[in-house]
Structures are given as structure tokens and as C-alpha cells.
N, C-alpha and C positions, 0 to 999 in steps of 0.2 A: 277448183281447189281440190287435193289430192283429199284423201282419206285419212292418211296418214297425220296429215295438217287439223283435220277436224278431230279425229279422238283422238290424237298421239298418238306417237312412235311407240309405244308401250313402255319407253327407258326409262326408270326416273333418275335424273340430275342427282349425280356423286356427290357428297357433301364435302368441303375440302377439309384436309385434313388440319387438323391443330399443329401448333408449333412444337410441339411435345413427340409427334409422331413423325415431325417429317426429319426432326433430327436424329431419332430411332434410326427414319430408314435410310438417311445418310450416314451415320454410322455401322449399319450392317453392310451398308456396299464397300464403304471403304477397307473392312475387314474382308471380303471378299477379293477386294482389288491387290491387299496386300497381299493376301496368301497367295494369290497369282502370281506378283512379282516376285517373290521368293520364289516359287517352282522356276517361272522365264528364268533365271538368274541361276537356277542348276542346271536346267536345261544348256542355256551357252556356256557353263564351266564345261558341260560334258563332249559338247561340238570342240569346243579346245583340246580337248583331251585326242578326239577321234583324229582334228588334222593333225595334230603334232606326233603323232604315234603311226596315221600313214605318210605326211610328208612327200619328200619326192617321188617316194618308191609306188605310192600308188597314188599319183596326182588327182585321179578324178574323185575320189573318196574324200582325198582332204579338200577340193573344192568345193564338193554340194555339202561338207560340214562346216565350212567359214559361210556360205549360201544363206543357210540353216541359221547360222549365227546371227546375220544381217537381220535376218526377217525377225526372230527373236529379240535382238535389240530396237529394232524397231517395235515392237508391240510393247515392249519394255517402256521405251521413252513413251509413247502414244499414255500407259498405264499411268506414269510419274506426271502424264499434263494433267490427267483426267483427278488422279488424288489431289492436285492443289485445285481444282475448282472444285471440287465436293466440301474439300476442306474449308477453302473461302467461304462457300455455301454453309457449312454447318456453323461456323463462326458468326455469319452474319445471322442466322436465326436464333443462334443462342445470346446473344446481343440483344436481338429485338424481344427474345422471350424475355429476357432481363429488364429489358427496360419498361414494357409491358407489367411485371408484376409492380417496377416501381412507382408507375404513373397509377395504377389500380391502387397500392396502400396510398401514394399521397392524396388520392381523392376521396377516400375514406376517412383519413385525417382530416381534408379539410372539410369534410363533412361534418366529423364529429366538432371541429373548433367550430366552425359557424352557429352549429346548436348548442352550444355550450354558450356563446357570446349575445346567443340573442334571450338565454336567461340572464344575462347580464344587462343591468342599466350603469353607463359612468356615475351617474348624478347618483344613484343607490349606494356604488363602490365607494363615492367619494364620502358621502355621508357616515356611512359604515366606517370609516378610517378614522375620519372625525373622534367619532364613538369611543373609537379605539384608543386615540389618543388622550382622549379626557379622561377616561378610567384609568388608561396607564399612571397620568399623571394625579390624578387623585389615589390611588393605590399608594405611588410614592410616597405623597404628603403623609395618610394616615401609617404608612410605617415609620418614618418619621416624626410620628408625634407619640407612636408608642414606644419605642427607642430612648426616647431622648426621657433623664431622670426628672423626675420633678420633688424634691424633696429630699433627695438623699446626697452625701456630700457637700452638704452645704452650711456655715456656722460649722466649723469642725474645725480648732486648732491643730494643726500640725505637731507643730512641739511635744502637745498633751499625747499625741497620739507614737510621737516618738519614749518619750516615757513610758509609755504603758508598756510598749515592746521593749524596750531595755530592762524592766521589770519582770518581764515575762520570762526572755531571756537568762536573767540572774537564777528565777526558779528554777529553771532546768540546769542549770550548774548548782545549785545549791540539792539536788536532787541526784546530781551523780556523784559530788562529794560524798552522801553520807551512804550509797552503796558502796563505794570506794572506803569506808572507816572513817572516814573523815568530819572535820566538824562545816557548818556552813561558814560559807564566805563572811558574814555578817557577823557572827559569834566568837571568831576570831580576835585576840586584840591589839588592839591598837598601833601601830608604830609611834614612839613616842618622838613629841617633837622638838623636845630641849636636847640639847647634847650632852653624854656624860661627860664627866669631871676625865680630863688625862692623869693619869700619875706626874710628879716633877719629874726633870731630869735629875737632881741632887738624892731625891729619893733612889734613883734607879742604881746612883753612883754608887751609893752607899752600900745596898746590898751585895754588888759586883765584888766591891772592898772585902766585907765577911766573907763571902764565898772563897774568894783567895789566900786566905790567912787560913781558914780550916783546912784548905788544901794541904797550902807551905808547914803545917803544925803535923797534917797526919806525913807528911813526909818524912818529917825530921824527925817523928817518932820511931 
């Protein structure tokens, strides 16, 4: 058996990292790979620029710049495989970190209801409602029995009770009459209930007659 094997390699075992850090460091690469792909991506605008500006006139020039270009798109597309698996990769642990804190609160929750329910008895619950129920309903009654009149209203003619307000009533007109000047309504008298006497008609004739003769006399004077 080596040496090596009895004390150890001297290494201690990496701890792995948390899901918090590995998506840190998948996000730093991929900012990396982008800024990459941006520069590849001027880089072949500019190998364009070079073949089309030497052209046929200096064919080997514009050659090794389409060359150039090739290898560049290539490391390009190689770049664009590499961002969707990091991507997929960061997706999927931010998933699992998600899902992770939810399975962690709902088993705190169900921690807490378990100890919450094992203070609980049915048979206490049920009893206690019971409870409830019968004060409710005695509450009712004795509001309903302070409510309800006992002695008042009762033996009370209406009628009498309509005179009295028709009486009442009259005072306060007999009370604006006499700021008004006036006399009360009561102290007033009477309409009388016989009919007067009409004068005749012969009577009425008669007078008509003199009336006319003193006229015809101051005429003729």
C-alpha cells in the first residue's frame, strides 16, 4: 500500500458549489461568450470589407480574407452551440433552485400545521361549538325578552288618543291666530243655523216703482 494511500494525498475534497454560485458562474461565462461573439462578428464584417476592396485585382489577398472569414464563422457558430447549452444549463438550475425553496417552505408549513393540529382535539373542537352555539342562542332569547314591551301600549284607546292630538293641534292654531291679531278659533261666533227671512218680491216691486217716478218728476222739472 502506497504512502500516499495511508496519510493522504494531502488534497482536501472541493466542497460543491451551491445552486446560487453555479448560476453566477454560468452567467459570467455567458457574458463572456457574448462579448466574444460580438468582436467574431466584426472581425468577419471586416475580412468582407478586405476581399471586396482587393477583389480580382489582388486575388490572393481577397482569398486568405474569405479563409479568415470561414474560420471566424466557424468559431462563431461553435460560440452560438456553446450559449444554448449554458443557457439550458442555467435554466435548469434556476428551476431546481426554485423548486428547492418551494419544497423547503411547504415543509415548514407542514410542520407548522401538524403542530398546530396536534394542539387540537375534534372531540374539544366539537364540544367548544356546541358552547358556542348555546350562548349564541341564549344571547338571542334574552335580547328578546328585553325588547319586547311589557306594560306599555296596552289598554290605550285610540280614539282618545286621537282627540287629544286634534286638541293639541287646535292650540297651536289658536296660538298663531292671536299673534296674528286675531281672536281664537273657539271665541268666534257662531254660524247661525236658521235661514234669514228674504225680502218679497212685491216688496222689491214697489220700491223699483218710486225709484222711477222720482226720476220721470226730476225730469220733467
Amino acid at each position: 500500500m502506497s504512502l500516499a494511500k495511508i496519510f493522504g494525498s494531502g488534497k482536501k475534497k472541493e466542497a460543491a458549489p451551491t445552486t446560487q454560485e453555479a448560476i453566477q458562474k454560468l452567467r459570467e461565462t455567458e457574458d463572456m461568450l457574448t462579448k466574444k461573439t460580438d468582436f467574431l462578428e466584426k472581425k468577419i464584417k471586416n475580412e468582407i470589407i478586405i476581399a471586396k476592396k482587393a477583389g480580382t485585382k489582388d486575388k490572393r489577398t481577397a482569398l486568405n480574407a474569405l479563409k479568415r472569414k470561414k474560420r471566424l464563422e466557424k468559431q462563431l457558430q461553435q460560440i452560438d452551440g456553446t450559449l444554448s447549452t449554458i443557457e439550458f444549463q442555467r435554466e435548469a438550475l434556476e428551476n431546481a433552485s426554485t423548486n428547492t425553496e418551494v419544497l423547503k417552505t411547504m415543509g415548514v408549513a407542514a410542520k407548522a400545521l401538524k403542530s398546530a393540529h396536534q394542539q387540537l382535539d375534534v372531540d374539544d373542537v366539537q364540544d367548544m361549538m356546541d358552547d358556542i352555539s348555546e350562548q349564541t342562542e341564549l344571547a338571542n332569547e334574552i335580547s328578546e325578552a328585553i325588547s319586547s314591551s311589557v306594560g306599555f301600549g296596552q289598554d290605550i284607546d285610540e280614539d282618545e288618543l286621537n282627540a287629544e292630538l286634534e286638541e293639541l293641534e287646535q292650540e297651536d292654531l289658536d296660538e298663531e291666530m292671536l299673534k296674528l291679531g286675531g281672536a281664537p278659533m273657539q271665541d268666534l261666533p257662531s254660524v247661525p243655523d236658521t235661514e234669514l227671512p228674504q225680502p218679497s218680491k212685491s216688496k222689491g216691486r214697489k220700491v223699483e216703482d218710486e225709484d222711477d217716478m222720482a226720476e220721470l218728476a226730476a225730469w220733467a222739472s
